[in-house]
C-alpha positions in Angstrom: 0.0 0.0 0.0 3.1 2.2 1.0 4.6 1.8 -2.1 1.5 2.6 -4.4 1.2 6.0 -2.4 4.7 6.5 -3.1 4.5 5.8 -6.9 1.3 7.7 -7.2 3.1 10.8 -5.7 5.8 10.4 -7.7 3.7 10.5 -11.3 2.9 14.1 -12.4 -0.4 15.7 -11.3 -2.6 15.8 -14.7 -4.7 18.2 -13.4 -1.3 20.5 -13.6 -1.5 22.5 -17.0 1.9 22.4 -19.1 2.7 25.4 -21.3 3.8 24.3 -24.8 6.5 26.0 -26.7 3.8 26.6 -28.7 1.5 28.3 -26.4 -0.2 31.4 -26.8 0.6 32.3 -23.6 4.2 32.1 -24.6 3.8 33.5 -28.0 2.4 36.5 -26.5 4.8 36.8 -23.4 8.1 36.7 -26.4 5.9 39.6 -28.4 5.7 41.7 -25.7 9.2 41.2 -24.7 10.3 42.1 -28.6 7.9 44.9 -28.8 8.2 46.6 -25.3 11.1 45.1 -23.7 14.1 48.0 -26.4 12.0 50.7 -24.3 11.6 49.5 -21.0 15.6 49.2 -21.1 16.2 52.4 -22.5 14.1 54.0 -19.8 16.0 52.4 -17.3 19.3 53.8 -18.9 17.7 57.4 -19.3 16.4 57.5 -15.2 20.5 56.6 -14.3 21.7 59.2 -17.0 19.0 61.4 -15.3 20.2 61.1 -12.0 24.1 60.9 -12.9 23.4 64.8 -14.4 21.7 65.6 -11.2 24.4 64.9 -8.9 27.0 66.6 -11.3 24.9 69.8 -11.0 24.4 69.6 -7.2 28.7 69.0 -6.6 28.7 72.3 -9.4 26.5 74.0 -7.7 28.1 73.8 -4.4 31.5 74.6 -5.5 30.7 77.6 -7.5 28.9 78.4 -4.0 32.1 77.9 -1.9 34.3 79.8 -4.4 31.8 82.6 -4.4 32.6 83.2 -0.7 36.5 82.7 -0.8 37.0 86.7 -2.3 40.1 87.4 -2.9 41.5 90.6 -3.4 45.0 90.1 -6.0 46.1 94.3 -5.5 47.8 96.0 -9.3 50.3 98.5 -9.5 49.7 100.4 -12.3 52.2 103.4 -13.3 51.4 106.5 -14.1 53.8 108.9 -17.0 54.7 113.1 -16.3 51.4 113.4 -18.2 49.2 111.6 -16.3 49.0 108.4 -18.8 48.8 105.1 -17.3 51.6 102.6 -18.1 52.3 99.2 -17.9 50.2 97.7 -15.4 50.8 94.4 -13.9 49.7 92.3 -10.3 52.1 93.1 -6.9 53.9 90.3 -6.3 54.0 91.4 -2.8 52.6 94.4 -0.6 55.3 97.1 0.5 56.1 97.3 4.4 54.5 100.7 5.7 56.6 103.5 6.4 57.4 104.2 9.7 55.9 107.0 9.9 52.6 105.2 9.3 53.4 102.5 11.7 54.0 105.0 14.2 51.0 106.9 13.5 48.7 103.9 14.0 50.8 102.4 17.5 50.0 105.7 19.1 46.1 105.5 18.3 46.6 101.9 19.1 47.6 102.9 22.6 45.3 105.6 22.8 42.4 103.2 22.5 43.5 100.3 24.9 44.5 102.8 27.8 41.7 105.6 27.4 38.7 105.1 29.7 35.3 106.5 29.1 32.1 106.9 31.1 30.4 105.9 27.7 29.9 101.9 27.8 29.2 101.8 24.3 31.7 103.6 23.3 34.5 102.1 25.4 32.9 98.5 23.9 33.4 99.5 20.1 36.8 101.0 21.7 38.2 97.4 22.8 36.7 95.9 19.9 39.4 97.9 17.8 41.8 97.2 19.7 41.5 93.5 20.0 41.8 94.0 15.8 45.0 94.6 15.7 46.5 92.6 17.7 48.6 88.9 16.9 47.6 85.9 19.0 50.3 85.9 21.4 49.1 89.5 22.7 45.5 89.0 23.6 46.3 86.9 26.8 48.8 89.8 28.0 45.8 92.0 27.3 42.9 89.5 28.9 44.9 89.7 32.2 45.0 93.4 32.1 41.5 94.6 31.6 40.4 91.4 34.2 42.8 93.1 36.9 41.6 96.7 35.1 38.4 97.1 34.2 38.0 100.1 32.2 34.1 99.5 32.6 34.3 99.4 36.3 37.0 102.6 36.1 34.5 103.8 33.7 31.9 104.3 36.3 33.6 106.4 38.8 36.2 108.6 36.6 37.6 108.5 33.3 41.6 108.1 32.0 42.8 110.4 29.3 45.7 109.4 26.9 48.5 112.1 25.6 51.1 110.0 23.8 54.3 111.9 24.1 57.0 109.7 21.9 56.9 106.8 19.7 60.3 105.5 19.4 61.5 103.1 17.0 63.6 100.4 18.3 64.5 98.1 15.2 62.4 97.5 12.2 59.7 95.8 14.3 60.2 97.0 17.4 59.5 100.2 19.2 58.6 102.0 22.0 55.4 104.2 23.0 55.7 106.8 26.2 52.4 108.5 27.1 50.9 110.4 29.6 47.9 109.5 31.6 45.2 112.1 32.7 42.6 110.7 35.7 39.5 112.7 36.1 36.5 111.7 38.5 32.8 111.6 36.8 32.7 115.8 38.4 35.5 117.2 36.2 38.2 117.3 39.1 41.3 115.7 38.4 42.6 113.2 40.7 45.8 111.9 38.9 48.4 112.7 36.3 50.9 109.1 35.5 53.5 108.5 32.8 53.5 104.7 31.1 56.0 103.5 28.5 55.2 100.1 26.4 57.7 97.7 24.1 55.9 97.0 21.5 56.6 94.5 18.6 54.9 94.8 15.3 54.0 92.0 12.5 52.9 93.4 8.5 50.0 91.3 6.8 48.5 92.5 4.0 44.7 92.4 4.2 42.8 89.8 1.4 39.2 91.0 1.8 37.5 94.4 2.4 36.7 94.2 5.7 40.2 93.9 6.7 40.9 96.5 4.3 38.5 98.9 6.1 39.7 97.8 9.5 43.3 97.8 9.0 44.5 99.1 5.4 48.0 99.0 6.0 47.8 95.4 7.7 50.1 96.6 10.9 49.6 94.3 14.0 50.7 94.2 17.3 52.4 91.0 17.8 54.3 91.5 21.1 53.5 94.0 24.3 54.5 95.1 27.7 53.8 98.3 29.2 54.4 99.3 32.7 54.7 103.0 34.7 57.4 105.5 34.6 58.1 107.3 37.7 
């Protein structure tokens, strides 16, 4: 009995239909497959070239963006003839160190505005912010510890400091020194002190690359070293 179970399993169900080579079924399946089958591939080829283009214009699009905001300015040196005539005009290479007149100009409004105290908060704010401009990295922790020990705010709101620079003196190339005269007055008018200071100061050139720079510091003269203390 086992066995005829097994053999009857084993013999193909003819209730099963078998498609024939021949088929209809078939026939049409191959027709559609010849007809439709070119454009179904070459839709398929035209989404990837679609979304190949796409991502070339987003990575485009995003550098042209990040170049856009890398402005550079490249400075020209264009010469001018007796008569006014421009000559040849061609990119500097590199900027020209200030004079030292200039340098000295700008280290005694330097000093000016990190040792004058006003009543005005806002103004002595937009003050330090200028100063802190012009200044290398190594100088704003001298200048951190001074205005934590010196608050010119807290100064600020019981009298005000006066500056009266009276020498800038070069030292070397980069190095010079600034005596001044300080000028204490209490918020009535009355003056309450008179004090003389002297600072070493070191000085760094970089040329400013964008216009703010420019219209912060043209000349690109920083303070890169500092110490001041008080004559007697």
């Amino acid at each position: 009995m086992l066995a005829q179970l097994r053999l009857k399993k084993a013999q193909p169900d003819a209730a099963q239909p078998t498609l024939d080579a021949d088929s209809p079924f078939i026939a049409a399946k191959r027709e559609w497959n010849e007809r439709y089958g070119d454009y179904v591939a070459q839709a398929k080829n035209w989404r990837l070239a679609a979304i190949f283009s796409l991502t070339i214009a987003c990575i485009l699009a995003a550098g042209t963006i990040w170049l856009a905001g890398q402005s550079k300015l490249v400075p020209y040196i264009v010469e001018v003839d007796k008569l006014g005539a421009s000559a040849p005009i061609a990119a500097a290479a590199r900027a020209a160190t200030p004079d030292a007149a200039i340098v000295r100009a700008q280290l005694a409004n330097w000093i000016s505005d990190a040792r004058t105290v006003t009543s005005d908060t806002a103004a002595e704010r937009a003050t330090l912010t200028r100063v802190y401009s012009l200044i290398g990295t190594t100088v704003k922790p001298y200048l951190d510890d001074w205005y934590n020990a010196h608050s010119p705010f807290i100064i600020g709101a019981k009298s005000t400091v006066a500056v009266s620079i009276d020498a800038v003196l070069p030292q070397s190339a980069t190095t010079y020194q600034v005596q001044w005269t300080e000028t204490q007055h209490d918020r009535s008018g009355s003056h309450t002190a008179t004090t003389h200071w002297e600072a070493e100061i070191g000085v760094g050139f970089h040329p400013p690359a964008d216009e703010a720079t420019i219209l912060r510091n043209p000349m690109g003269i920083y303070v890169t070293q500092l110490s001041w203390t008080q004559r007697q």
